[in-house]
N, C-alpha and C positions, 0 to 999 in steps of 0.2 A: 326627222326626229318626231317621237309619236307625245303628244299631250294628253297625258293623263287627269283624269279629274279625280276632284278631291274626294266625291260618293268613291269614287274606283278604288282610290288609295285607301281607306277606311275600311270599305266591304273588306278587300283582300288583306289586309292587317290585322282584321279582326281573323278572319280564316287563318294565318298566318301564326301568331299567340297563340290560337286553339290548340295548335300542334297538330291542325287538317289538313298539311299536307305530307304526300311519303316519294322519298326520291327511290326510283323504281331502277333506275339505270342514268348515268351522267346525263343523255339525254331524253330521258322522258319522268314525269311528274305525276301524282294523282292529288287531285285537292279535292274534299270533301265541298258538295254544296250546301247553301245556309238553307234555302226553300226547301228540297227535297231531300228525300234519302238518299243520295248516289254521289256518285264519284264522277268526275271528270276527268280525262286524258288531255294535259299539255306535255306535247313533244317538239323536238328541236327539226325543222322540216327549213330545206335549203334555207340555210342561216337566219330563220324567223324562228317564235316560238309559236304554237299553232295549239288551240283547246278545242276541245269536240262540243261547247257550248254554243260556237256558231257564232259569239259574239266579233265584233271587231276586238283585236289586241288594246286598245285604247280604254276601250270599256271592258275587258274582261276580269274581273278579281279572280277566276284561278290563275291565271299569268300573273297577274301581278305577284301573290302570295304565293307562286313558286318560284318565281325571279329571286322573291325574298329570302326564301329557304334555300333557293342557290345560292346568293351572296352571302348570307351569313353562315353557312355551313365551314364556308373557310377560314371563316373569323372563333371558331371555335377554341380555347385554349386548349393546346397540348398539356392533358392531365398525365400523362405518363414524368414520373420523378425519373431523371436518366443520369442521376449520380449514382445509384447503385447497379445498375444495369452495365452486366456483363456476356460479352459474346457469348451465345448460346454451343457455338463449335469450340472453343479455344480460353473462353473464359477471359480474356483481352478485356480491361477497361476501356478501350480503345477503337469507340463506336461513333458512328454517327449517323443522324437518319438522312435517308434515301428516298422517300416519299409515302406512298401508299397502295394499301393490295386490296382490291375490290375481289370478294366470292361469295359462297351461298353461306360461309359463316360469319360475315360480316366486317365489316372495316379494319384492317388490320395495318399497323406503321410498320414499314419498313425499314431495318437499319443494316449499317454496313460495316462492316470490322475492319480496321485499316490493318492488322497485325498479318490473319489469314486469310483476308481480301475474297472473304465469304458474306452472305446476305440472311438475315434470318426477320420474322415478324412476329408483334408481339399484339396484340389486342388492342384495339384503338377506341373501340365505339362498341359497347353489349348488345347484343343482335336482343330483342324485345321477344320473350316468349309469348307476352299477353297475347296477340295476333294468331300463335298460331296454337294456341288451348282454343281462345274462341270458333277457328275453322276448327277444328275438333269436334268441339262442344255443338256448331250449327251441324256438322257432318252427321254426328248421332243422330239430332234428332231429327234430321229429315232422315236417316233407316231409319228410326223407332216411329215416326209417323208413318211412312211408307210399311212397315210391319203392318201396323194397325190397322190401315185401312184396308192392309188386305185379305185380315183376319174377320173382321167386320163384315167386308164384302162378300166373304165366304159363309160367315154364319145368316147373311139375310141370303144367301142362295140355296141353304138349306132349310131356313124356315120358309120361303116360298114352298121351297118342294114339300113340307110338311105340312102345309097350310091345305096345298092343291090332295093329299092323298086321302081318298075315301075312310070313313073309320066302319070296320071291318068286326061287327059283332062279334064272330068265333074265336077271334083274338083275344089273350089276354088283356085286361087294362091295366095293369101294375100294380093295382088293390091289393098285394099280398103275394105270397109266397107259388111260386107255378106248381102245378104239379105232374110230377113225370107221366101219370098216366093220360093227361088232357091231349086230346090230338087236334092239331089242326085241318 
């Protein structure tokens, strides 16, 4: 049995409240660090939980505060109201839930129809767009930097070369209008 200290319990509680942590897959976790800008990886490795922080499990607050987010994720109330809710095939009052559909659109309840002994899901948990406007939003602007800098670098490689070329008397200097009869 691991003893936890009370700095530990705190640190990761307070991470925990924040809402810094994101469950990635039943067995792996990301928990935001409080020091740095980064993320940590706690994953389930032969029956431990294990963080890329290095630390011992004892002292680590992202184990702890995604232990937390594991156990209360089940403690969640069922917001779905299921007296109006009717089988999706058959329209049967006569449902009951089945558990849960984990995919790339997000938490979905499962129920079961007892009438045509069909299974259908209905939306459990709002998949969070915030996340993924922000990857957007970073994706632009590193192209629009990336543009930049390479529009930049092309104009200081033509005013080099403009720097380096002789200026050539016979030539026009732009003072005015050319005229067709001027030869070079």
């Amino acid at each position: 049995m691991m003893v936890i200290s009370d700095e530990t319990r705190k640190e990761g509680f307070e991470i925990f409240k924040k809402g810094l942590v994101r469950r990635l897959s039943p067995t792996h976790f990301i928990a935001k660090t409080q020091s740095v800008d980064g993320w940590q990886l706690i994953e389930l490795k032969d029956g431990r939980w294990v963080c890329d922080c290095k630390l011992s499990n004892a002292s680590c607050v992202h184990t702890y505060a995604a232990l937390l987010q594991r156990s209360t994720a089940r403690l969640q109330p069922d917001n779905t109201d299921q007296t109006g809710l009717k089988c999706r095939h058959c329209s049967s009052p006569d449902i009951r839930g089945c558990g849960y559909r984990f995919n790339s659109r997000g938490i979905m309840k499962r129920y079961f129809c007892n009438e045509c002994h069909r299974k259908f899901s209905l939306r459990y948990v709002e998949r969070s767009s915030e996340h993924f406007e922000l990857g957007w939003l970073l994706n632009e602007i590193g192209m629009l930097t990336m543009k930049l800098t390479e529009l930049l670098s092309d104009m200081n490689a033509r005013l080099e070369i403009l720097a380096n070329v002789p200026i050539n008397p016979k030539l026009p200097t732009g003072n005015g209008p050319i005229k067709t009869d001027q030869r070079i």
